[in-house]
C-alpha positions as a printed Julia matrix, in Angstrom:
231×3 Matrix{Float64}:
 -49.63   7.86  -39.12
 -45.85   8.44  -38.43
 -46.18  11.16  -41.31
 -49.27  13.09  -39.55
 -47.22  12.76  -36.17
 -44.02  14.02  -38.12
 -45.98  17.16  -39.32
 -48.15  17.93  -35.9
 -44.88  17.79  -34.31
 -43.43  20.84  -36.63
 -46.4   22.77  -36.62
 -46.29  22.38  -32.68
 -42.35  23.53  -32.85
 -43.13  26.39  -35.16
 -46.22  27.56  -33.05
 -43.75  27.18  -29.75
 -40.78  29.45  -31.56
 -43.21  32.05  -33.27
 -44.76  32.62  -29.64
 -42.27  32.15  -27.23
 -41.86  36.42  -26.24
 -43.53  37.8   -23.64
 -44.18  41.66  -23.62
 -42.72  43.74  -20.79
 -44.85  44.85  -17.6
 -46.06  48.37  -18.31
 -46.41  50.53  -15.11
 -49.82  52.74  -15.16
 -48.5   56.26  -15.67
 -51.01  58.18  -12.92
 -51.83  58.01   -9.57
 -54.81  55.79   -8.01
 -54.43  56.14   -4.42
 -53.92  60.03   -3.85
 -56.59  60.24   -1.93
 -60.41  58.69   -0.55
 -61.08  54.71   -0.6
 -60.9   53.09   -4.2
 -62.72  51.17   -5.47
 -61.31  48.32   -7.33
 -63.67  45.68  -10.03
 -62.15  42.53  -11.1
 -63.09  40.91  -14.28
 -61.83  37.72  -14.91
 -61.89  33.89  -15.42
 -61.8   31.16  -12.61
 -58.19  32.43  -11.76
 -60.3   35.2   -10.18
 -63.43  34.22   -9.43
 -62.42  30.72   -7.37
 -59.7   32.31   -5.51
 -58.69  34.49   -2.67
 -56.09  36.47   -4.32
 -58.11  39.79   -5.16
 -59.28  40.0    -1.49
 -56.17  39.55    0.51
 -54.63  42.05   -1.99
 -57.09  44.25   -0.9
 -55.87  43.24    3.1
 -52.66  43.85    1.62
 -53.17  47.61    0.8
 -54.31  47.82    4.19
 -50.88  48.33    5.41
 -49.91  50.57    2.89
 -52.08  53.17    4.51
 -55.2   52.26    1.81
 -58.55  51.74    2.46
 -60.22  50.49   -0.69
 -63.3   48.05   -1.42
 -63.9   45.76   -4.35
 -66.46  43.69   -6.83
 -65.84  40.94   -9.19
 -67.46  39.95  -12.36
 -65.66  36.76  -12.88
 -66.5   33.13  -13.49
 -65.11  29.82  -14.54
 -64.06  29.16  -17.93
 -65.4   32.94  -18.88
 -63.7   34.73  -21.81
 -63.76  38.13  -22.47
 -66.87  37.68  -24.87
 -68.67  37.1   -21.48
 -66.78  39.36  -19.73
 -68.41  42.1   -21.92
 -72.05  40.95  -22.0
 -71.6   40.46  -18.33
 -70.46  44.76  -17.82
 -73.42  45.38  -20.69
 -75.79  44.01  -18.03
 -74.34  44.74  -14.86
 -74.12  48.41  -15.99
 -78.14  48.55  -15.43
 -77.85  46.87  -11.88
 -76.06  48.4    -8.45
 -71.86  47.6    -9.91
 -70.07  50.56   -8.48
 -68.42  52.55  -10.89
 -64.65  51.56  -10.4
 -61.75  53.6    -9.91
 -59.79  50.7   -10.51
 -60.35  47.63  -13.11
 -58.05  43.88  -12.79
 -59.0   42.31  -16.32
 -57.85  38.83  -16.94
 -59.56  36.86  -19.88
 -56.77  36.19  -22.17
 -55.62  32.85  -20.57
 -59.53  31.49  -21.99
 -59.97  33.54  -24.49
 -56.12  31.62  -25.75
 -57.63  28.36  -24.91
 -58.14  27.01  -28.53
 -61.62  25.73  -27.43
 -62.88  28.91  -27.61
 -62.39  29.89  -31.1
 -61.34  33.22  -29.94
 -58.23  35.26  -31.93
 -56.28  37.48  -30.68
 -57.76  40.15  -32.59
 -60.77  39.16  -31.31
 -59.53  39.25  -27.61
 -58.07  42.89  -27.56
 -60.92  43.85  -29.56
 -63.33  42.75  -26.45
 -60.85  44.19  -24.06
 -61.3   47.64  -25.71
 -64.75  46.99  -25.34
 -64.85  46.74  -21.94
 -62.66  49.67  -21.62
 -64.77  51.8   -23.35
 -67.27  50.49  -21.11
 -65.38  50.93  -17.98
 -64.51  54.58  -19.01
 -68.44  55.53  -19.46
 -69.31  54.56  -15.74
 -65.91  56.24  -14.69
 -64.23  58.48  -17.32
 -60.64  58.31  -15.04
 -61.17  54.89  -14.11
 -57.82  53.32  -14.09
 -56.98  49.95  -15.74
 -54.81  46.66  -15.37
 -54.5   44.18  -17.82
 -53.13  40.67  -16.59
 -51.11  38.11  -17.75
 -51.4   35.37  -16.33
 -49.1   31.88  -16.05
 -50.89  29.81  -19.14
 -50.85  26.14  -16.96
 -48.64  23.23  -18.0
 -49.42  19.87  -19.2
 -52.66  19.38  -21.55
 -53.75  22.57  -20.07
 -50.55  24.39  -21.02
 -50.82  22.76  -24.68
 -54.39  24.12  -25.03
 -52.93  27.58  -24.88
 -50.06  27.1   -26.96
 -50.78  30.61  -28.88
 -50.95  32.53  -25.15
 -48.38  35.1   -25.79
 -50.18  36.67  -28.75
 -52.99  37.41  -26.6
 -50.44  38.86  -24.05
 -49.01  40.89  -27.02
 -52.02  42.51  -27.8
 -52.83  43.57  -24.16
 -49.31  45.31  -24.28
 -50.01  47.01  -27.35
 -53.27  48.05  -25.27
 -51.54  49.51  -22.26
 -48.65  51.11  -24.44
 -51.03  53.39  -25.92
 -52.46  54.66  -22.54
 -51.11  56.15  -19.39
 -54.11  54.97  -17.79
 -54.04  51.69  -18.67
 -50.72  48.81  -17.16
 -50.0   45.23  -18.25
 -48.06  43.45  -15.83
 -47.11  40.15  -16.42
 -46.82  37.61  -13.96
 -45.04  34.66  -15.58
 -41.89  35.18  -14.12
 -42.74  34.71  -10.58
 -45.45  31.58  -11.37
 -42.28  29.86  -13.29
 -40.16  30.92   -9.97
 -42.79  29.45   -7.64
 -43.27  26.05   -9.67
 -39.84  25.29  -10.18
 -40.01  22.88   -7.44
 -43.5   20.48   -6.49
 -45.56  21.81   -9.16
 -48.73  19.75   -9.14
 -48.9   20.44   -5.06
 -49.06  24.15   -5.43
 -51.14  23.8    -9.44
 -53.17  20.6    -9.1
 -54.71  20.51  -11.94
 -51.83  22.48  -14.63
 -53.73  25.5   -14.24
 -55.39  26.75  -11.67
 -53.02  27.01   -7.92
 -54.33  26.38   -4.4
 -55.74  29.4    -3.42
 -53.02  29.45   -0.82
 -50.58  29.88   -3.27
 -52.31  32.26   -5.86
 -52.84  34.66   -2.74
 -49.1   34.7    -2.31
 -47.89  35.02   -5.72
 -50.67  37.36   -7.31
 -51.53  39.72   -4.38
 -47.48  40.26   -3.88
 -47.08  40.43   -7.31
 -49.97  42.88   -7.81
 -48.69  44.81   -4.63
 -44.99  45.13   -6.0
 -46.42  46.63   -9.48
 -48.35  49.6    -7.41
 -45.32  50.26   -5.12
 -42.93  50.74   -8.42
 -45.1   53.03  -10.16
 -47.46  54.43   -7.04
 -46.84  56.49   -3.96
 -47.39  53.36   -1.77
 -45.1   52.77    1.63
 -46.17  49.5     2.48
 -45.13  47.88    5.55
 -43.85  44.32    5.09
């Protein structure tokens, strides 16, 4: 027993220093709000679906002189293997074609549970790119990273920043596609009473994930969009 421990604590020290980078933020390199009211589709896992965030960054925008309305296709404990069925299907129903898409599946789809590589991961998100681009040919595109959880559900997504990798590889490729990662300011923001603002190790209050994703979000269109936002 001490010699399985021994070796499971290696292995968990080599997974740890192998996949401790994460990429850089990667601005989108065109405009989305020139002109009219964009629309924006969120795809995503419960960080999406149960929580305010994508609506009060829409309020947000509001004082930046943008009028824009959203969808999601989102849901708890979704990977991007749904998230791609899920477009397949709500292709044929009333989904607005975007002008702007929030994906977020790789903090599931890095969830060991899922049996998902990261191969497999970008390989869906250039799915649903490709799927994106055939209801809206300039549809714009943000990949997110988001914080991975502490705890057990921190350890069940030891791997996470190969998945984040691969989305930056994604959005390096294309002006029309950004990563930003929001790591930074989640580590910031739990530095101090953790478990009140992240019950669980993963998922915030919603509270908090409105503050630290819409502001977040906000910030990446103001450095690389002609936004004057009033704050």
């Amino acid at each position: 027993m001490t010699v399985l421990l021994a070796a499971l604590s290696i292995c968990l020290v080599l997974i740890l220093l192998w996949d401790r980078r994460r990429p850089a933020s990667i601005p989108l390199g065109n405009e989305i709000f020139e002109s009219g009211t964009p629309h924006f589709l969120f795809l995503g896992t419960s960080l999406t679906e149960g929580q305010a965030w994508p609506d009060v960054l829409i309020q947000k925008l509001e004082s930046c002189g943008v009028i824009a309305a959203s969808q999601r296709l989102s849901g708890n404990g979704k990977t991007s293997s749904w998230g791609v069925k899920t477009l397949r299907a709500a292709q044929n129903s009333d989904l607005r074609a975007p002008d702007l898409a929030v994906i977020e599946f790789s903090v599931n789809d890095a969830d060991f549970r899922r049996f998902l590589s990261p191969a497999q991961s970008a390989a869906n998100t250039k799915l649903l790119i490709s799927m994106l681009r055939k209801m809206n040919p300039e549809v714009q595109i943000v990949l997110l990273g988001m914080y991975p959880g502490f705890g057990i559900r921190g350890a069940l997504r030891l791997r996470y920043g190969a998945y984040l990798t691969e989305l930056e590889r994604i959005a390096a490729k294309d002006e029309r596609i950004g990563y930003l990662d929001m790591a930074k300011e989640w580590q910031i923001t739990l530095h101090e009473a953790p478990r009140t603002k992240m019950p669980d190790g993963l998922h915030p209050t919603s509270e908090i994930a409105s503050q630290v994703n819409a502001d977040s979000i906000l910030n990446y269109f103001a450095l690389s969009q002609s936004l004057r936002c009033e704050r």
